[in-house]
C-alpha positions as CSV (number, residue, x, y, z in Angstrom):
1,X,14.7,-16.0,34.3
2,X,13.7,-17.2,30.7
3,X,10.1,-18.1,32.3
4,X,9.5,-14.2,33.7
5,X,11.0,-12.8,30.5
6,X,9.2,-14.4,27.9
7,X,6.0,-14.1,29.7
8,X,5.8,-10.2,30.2
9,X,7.2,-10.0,26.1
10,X,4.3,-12.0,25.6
11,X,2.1,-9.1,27.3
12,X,3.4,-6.6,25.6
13,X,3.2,-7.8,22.2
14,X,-0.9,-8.8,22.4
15,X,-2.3,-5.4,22.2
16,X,-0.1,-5.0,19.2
17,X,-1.8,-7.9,17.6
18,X,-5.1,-7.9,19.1
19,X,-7.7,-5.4,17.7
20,X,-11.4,-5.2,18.1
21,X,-14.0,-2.3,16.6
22,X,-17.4,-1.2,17.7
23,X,-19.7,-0.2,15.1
24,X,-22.6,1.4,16.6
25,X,-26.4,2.1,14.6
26,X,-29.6,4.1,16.0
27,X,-32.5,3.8,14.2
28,X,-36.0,4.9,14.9
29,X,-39.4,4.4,14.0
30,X,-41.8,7.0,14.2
31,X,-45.0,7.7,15.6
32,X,-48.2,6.1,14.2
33,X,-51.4,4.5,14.6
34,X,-51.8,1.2,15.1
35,X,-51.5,-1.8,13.9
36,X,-49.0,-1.6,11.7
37,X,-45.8,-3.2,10.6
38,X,-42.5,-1.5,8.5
39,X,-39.3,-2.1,7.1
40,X,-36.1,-0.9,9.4
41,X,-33.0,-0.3,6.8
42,X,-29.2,-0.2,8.4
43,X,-26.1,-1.0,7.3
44,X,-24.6,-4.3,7.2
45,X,-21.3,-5.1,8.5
46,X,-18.6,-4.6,5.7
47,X,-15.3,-7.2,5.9
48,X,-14.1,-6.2,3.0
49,X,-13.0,-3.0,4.1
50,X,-11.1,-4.2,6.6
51,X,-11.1,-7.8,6.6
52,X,-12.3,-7.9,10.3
53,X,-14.4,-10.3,11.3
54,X,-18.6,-9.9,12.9
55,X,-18.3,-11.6,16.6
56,X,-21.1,-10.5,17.9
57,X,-24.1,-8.4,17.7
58,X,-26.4,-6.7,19.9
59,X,-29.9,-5.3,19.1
60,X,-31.9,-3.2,22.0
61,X,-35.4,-2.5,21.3
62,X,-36.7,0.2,23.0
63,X,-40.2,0.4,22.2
64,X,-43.3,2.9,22.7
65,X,-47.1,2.8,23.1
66,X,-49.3,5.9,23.7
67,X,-52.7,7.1,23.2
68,X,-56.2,7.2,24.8
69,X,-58.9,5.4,26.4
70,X,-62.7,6.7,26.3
71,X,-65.4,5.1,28.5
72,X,-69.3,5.5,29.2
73,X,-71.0,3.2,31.3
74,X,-74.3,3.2,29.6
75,X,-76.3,0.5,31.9
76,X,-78.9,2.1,32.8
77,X,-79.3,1.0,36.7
78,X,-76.2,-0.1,37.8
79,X,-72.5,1.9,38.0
80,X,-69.5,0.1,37.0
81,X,-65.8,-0.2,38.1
82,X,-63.8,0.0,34.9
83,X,-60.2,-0.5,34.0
84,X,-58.7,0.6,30.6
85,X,-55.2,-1.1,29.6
86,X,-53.6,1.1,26.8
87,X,-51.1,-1.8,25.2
88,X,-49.0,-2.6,22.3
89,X,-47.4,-5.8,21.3
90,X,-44.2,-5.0,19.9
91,X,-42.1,-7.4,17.3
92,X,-38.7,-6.6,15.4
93,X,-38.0,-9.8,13.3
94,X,-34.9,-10.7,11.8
95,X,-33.8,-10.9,7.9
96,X,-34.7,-15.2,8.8
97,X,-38.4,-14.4,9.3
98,X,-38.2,-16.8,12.5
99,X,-35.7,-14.9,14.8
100,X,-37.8,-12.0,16.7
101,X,-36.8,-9.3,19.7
102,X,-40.6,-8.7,21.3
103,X,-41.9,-6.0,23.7
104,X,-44.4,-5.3,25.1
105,X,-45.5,-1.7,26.7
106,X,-48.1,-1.1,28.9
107,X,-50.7,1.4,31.5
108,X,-53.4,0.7,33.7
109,X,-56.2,3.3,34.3
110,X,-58.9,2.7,36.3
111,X,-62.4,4.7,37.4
112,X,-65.8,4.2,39.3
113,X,-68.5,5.3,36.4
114,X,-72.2,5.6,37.8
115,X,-75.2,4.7,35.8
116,X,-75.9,6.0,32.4
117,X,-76.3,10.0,33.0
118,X,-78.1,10.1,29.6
119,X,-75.7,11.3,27.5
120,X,-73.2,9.0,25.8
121,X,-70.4,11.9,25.9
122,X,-68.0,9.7,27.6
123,X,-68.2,12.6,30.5
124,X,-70.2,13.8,33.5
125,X,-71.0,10.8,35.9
126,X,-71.3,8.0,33.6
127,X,-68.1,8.8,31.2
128,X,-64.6,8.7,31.7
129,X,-61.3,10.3,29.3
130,X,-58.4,8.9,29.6
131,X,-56.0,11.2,27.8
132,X,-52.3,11.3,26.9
133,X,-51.7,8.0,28.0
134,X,-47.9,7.0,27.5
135,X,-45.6,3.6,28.5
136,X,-42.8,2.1,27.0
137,X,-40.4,-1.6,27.3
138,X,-36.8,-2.1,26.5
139,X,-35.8,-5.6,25.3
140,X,-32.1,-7.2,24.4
141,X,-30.7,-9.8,22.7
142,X,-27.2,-10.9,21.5
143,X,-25.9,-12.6,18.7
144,X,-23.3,-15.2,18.7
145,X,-24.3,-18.0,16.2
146,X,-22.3,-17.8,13.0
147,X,-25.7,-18.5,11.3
148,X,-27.4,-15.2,12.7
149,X,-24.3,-13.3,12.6
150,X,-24.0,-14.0,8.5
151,X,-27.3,-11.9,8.1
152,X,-25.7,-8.6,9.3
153,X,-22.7,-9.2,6.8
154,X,-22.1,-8.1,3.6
155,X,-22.0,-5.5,1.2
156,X,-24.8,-2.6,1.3
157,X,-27.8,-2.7,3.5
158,X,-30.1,-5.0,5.4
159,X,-33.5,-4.7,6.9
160,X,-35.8,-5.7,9.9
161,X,-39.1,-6.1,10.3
162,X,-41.0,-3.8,12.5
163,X,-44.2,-4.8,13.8
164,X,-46.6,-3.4,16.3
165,X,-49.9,-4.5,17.1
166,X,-52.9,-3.5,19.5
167,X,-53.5,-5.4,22.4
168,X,-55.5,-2.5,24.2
169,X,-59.3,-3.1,25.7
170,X,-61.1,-2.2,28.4
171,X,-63.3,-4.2,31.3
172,X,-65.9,-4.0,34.2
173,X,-69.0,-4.0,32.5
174,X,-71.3,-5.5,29.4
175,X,-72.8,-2.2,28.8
176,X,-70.0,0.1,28.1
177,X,-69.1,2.4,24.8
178,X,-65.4,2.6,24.3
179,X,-62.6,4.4,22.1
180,X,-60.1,3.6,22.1
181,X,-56.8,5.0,20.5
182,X,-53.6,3.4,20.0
183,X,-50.3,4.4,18.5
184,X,-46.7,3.1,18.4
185,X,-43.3,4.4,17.8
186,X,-39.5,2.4,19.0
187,X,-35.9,3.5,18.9
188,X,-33.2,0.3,17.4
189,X,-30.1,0.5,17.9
190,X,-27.7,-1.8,16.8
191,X,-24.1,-2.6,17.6
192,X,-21.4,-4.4,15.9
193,X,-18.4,-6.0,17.8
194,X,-15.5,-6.8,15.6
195,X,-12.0,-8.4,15.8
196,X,-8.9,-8.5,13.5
197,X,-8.4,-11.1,11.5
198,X,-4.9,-10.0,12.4
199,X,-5.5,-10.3,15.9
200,X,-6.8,-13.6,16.0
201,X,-4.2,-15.3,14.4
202,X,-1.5,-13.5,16.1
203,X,-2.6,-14.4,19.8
204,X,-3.1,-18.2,18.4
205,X,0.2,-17.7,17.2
206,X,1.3,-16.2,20.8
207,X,-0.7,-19.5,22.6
208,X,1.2,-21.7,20.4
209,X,4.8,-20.0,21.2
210,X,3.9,-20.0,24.9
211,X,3.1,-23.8,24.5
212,X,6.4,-24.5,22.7
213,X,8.5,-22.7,24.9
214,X,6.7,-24.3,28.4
215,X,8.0,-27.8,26.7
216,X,11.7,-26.7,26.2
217,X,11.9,-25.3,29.7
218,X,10.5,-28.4,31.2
């Protein structure tokens, strides 16, 4: 009778002491040519205000490459089967400088461009425009390690390092005139998951209650 009681008081009394908090951050960075890196500003996670503690953190990268691709076959005998790869290598590092998030977005276009027509107007036979091309890549990670987890606390703000770099190109032929135009743009969000000091030390203090109890029925 003791056993069943204490057990369902013990169930009722945990959501009293146990209480967590997510602390959610969007963050964006716009549109621009590549390659290019910038500084992403958010808010660090506060204990003093409530003397919760950071458990755990995750930071989803949802990154975007766009542009064009312009090709003219100019050889002057032979036609050529050409593929354009509009591509961005994506990197958000961490205040460390060694932890990174990476993406990496990506489209395939591909054309059959006869011989040189004559005119290098990336049009007509020869020439191909590959306009409006868009892609994107979403990455995750979560933090755990108190190491990490200390450089998202604290008072004020903290920042990450956006980078984004052009890995676009084109090939099928050693006689071809390209542009090629690449831009890059990502949305961050970051969330915080927090628990009670409070909390924690009330359910040890449950676990260790249970324990005691177990040994004086037994």
């Amino acid at each position: 009778m003791f056993k069943r009681f204490f057990c369902v008081t013990v169930l009722s009394v945990l959501p009293v002491f146990a209480h967590s908090t997510v602390i959610v951050q969007d963050l964006s960075v716009t549109r621009q040519a590549t390659d290019f890196d910038t500084p992403i500003t958010f808010n660090l996670f506060d204990n003093t205000l409530t003397g919760d503690t950071l458990q755990s953190v995750i930071i989803e990268l949802f990154a975007r490459s766009s542009g064009s691709v312009k090709i003219e076959n100019r050889n002057p005998s032979r036609s050529a089967n050409v593929t354009a790869r509009l591509s961005t290598s994506v990197t958000l590092y961490l205040m460390d400088g060694l932890t990174s998030i990476s993406a990496s977005p990506f489209v395939f276009r591909s054309d059959v461009l006869s011989a040189f027509d004559g005119s290098l107007d990336y049009d007509g036979s020869s020439g191909v425009e590959f306009l409006n091309l868009a892609t994107n890549d979403y990455e995750i990670a979560t933090i755990t390690s108190d190491d990490l987890l200390m450089l998202f606390t604290g008072v004020g703000q903290g920042q990450l390092l956006f980078e984004a770099i052009a890995t676009s190109g084109v090939t099928g032929g050693g006689n071809l005139s390209t542009i090629i135009d690449t831009f890059a743009s990502a949305d961050v969000r970051i969330t915080y998951f927090t628990v009670s000091e409070s909390g924690s030390f009330g359910i040890l203090l449950l676990g260790i209650g249970m324990l005691v109890a177990r040994r004086k029925l037994n």
